[in-house]
C-alpha positions in Angstrom: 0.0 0.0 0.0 1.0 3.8 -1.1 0.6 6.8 1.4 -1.7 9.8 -0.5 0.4 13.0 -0.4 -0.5 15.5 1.5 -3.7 17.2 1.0 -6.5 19.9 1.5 -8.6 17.6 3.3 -8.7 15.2 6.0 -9.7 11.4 5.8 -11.5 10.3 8.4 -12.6 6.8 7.9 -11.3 4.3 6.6 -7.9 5.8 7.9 -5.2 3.9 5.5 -7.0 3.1 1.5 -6.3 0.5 -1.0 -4.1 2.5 -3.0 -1.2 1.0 -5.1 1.6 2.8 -7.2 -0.3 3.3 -10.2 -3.1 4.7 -7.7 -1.0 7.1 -6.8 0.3 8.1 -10.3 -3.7 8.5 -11.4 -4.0 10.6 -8.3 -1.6 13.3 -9.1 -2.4 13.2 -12.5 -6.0 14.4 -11.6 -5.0 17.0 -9.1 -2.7 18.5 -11.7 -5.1 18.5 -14.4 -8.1 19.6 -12.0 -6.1 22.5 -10.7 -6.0 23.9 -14.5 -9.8 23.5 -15.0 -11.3 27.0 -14.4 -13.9 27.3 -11.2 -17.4 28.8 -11.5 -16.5 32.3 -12.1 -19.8 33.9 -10.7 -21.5 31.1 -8.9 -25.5 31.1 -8.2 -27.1 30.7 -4.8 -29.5 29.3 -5.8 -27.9 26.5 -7.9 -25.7 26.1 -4.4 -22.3 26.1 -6.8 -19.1 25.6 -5.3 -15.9 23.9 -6.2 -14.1 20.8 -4.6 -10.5 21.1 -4.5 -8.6 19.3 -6.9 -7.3 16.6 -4.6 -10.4 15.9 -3.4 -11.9 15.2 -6.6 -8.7 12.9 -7.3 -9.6 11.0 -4.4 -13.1 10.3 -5.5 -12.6 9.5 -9.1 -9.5 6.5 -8.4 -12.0 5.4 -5.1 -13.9 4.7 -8.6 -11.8 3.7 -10.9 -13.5 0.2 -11.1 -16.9 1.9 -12.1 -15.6 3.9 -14.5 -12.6 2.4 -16.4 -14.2 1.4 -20.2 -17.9 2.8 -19.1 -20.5 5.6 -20.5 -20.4 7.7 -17.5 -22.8 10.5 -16.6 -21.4 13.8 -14.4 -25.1 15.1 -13.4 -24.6 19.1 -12.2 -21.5 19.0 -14.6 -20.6 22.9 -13.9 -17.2 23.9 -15.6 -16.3 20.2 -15.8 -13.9 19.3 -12.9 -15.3 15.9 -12.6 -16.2 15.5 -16.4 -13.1 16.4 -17.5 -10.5 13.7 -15.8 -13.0 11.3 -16.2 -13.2 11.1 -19.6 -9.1 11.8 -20.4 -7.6 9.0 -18.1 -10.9 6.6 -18.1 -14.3 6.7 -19.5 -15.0 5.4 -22.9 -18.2 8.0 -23.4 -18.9 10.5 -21.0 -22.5 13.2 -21.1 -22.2 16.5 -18.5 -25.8 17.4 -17.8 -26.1 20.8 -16.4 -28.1 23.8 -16.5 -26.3 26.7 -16.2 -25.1 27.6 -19.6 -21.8 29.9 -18.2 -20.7 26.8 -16.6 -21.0 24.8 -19.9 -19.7 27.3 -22.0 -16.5 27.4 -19.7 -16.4 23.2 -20.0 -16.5 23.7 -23.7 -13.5 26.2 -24.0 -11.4 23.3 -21.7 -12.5 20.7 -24.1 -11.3 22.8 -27.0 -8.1 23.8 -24.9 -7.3 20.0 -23.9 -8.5 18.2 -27.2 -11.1 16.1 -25.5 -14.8 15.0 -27.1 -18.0 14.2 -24.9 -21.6 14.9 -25.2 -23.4 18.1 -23.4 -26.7 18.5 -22.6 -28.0 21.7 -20.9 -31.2 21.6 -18.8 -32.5 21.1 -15.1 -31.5 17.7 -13.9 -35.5 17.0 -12.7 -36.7 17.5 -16.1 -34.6 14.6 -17.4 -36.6 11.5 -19.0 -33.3 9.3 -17.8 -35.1 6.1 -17.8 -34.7 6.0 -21.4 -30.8 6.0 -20.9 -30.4 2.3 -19.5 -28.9 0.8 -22.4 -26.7 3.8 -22.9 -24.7 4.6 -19.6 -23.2 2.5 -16.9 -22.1 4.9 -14.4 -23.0 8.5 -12.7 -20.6 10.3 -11.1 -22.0 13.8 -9.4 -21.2 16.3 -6.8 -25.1 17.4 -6.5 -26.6 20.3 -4.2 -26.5 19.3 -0.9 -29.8 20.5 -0.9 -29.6 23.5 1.4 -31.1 26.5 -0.9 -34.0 23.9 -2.6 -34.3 21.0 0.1 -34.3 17.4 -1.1 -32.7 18.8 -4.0 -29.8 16.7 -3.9 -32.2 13.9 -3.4 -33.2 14.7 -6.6 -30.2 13.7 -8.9 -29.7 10.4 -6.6 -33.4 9.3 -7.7 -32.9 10.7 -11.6 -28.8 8.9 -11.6 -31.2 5.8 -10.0 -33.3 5.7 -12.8 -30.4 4.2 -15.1 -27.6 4.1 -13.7 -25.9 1.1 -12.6 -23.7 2.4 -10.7 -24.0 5.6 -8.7 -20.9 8.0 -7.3 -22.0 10.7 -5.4 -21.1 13.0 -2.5 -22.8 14.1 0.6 -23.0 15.5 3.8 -21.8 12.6 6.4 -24.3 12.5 9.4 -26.4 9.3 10.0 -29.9 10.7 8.7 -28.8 11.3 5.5 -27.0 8.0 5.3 -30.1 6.3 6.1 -32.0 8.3 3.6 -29.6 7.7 0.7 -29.5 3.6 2.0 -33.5 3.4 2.0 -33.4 5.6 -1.7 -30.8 2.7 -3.0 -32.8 -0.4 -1.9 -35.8 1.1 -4.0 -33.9 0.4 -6.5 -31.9 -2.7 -5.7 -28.4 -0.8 -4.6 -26.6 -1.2 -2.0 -25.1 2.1 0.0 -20.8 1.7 0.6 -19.5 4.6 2.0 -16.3 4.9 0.2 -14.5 7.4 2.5 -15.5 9.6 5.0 -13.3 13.2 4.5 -13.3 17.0 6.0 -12.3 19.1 3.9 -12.3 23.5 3.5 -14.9 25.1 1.5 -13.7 28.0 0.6 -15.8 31.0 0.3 -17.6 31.7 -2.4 -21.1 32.2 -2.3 -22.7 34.9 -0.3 -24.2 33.7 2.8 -20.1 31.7 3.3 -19.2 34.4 6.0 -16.3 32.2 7.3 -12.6 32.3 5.4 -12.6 28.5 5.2 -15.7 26.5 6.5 -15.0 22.9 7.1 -17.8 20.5 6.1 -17.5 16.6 6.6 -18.7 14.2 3.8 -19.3 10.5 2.5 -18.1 9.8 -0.9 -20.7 7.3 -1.6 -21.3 4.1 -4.0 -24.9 2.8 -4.9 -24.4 -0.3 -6.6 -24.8 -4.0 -6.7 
């Protein structure tokens, strides 16, 4: 087993992860890569947009390397692309961003131009989807939805549309036991089990109005809905 480097954020369960050489590589790969991806220049409230450091986001996608290696994978909320993008350079086979803010988009489509790279875009609001329809197409969702704060349930939401046709769901969330048990009692609806893949702190930085604090810590579950 290979020790992370140091990061933004802390790990809090499990404490040591399965993580071997070319692990590791894939990690820094993603960070660098991430950390050239432009942010949401003016992010909406109401949309509750914020970025996830780069390492962060490293973590998640080789946590699912398994679910995504080869697949059709899905970023629901795309934004600028910071999950989009590694995904489809070092693993997806075809990759859709579904989002509605068409800055954000416009933004991923400048990094596609700027780093060569070809997936599909659609731009509406996630609830309006007809996603059951997308079964045969896409394996996998990977997401970092609204937690749900500014429209509540809204992050319940995109778990029920990636549900709909996904096989596998990625997704991140705020770690306390009543939203676990929400997200495990969602899944078994439709015949997934809940993993919590790791449980991490990290610092959201400031960047939407009502953030008064310079860096606000919030503790999450990277979690996996699947058989």
């Amino acid at each position: 087993m290979f020790s992370l480097p140091k990061s933004s954020y802390n790990i809090n369960k499990p404490k040591v992860l399965p993580f071997n050489r070319k692990d590791i590589e894939l990690y820094n790969k993603i960070t660098v890569f991430v950390n050239k991806i432009d942010e949401f220049t003016s992010p909406k409230v109401y949309l509750e947009q914020y970025s996830l450091p780069s390492d962060l986001i490293a973590l998640m996608v080789v946590l699912s390397t398994k679910d995504l290696l080869g697949k059709n994978v899905v970023d629901l909320g795309c934004g600028t692309g910071r999950f989009t993008l590694p995904v489809k350079k070092y693993l997806a086979n075809e990759v859709l961003g579904v989002d509605i803010d068409l800055n954000a988009v416009k933004t991923l489509v400048n990094s596609l131009k700027c780093y060569n790279l070809k997936l599909d875009l659609l731009i509406t609001a996630v609830e309006f989807l007809e996603s059951e329809k997308w079964k045969k197409k896409y394996h996998t969702v990977i997401m970092n939805p609204p937690f749900g704060t500014k429209r509540r349930k809204l992050d319940l939401v995109f778990l029920k549309q990636a549900l709909n046709f996904a096989q596998t769901v990625l997704s991140i969330h705020k770690s306390n036991s009543r939203t676990r048990k929400i997200i495990r009692n969602l899944g078994s609806q439709y015949d997934k089990d809940l993993t919590i893949l790791a449980t991490v702190e990290f610092p959201l930085v400031p960047s939407l109005k009502f953030h008064r604090k310079k860096n606000h810590y919030v503790c999450v579950d990277i979690v996996r809905l699947g058989i």
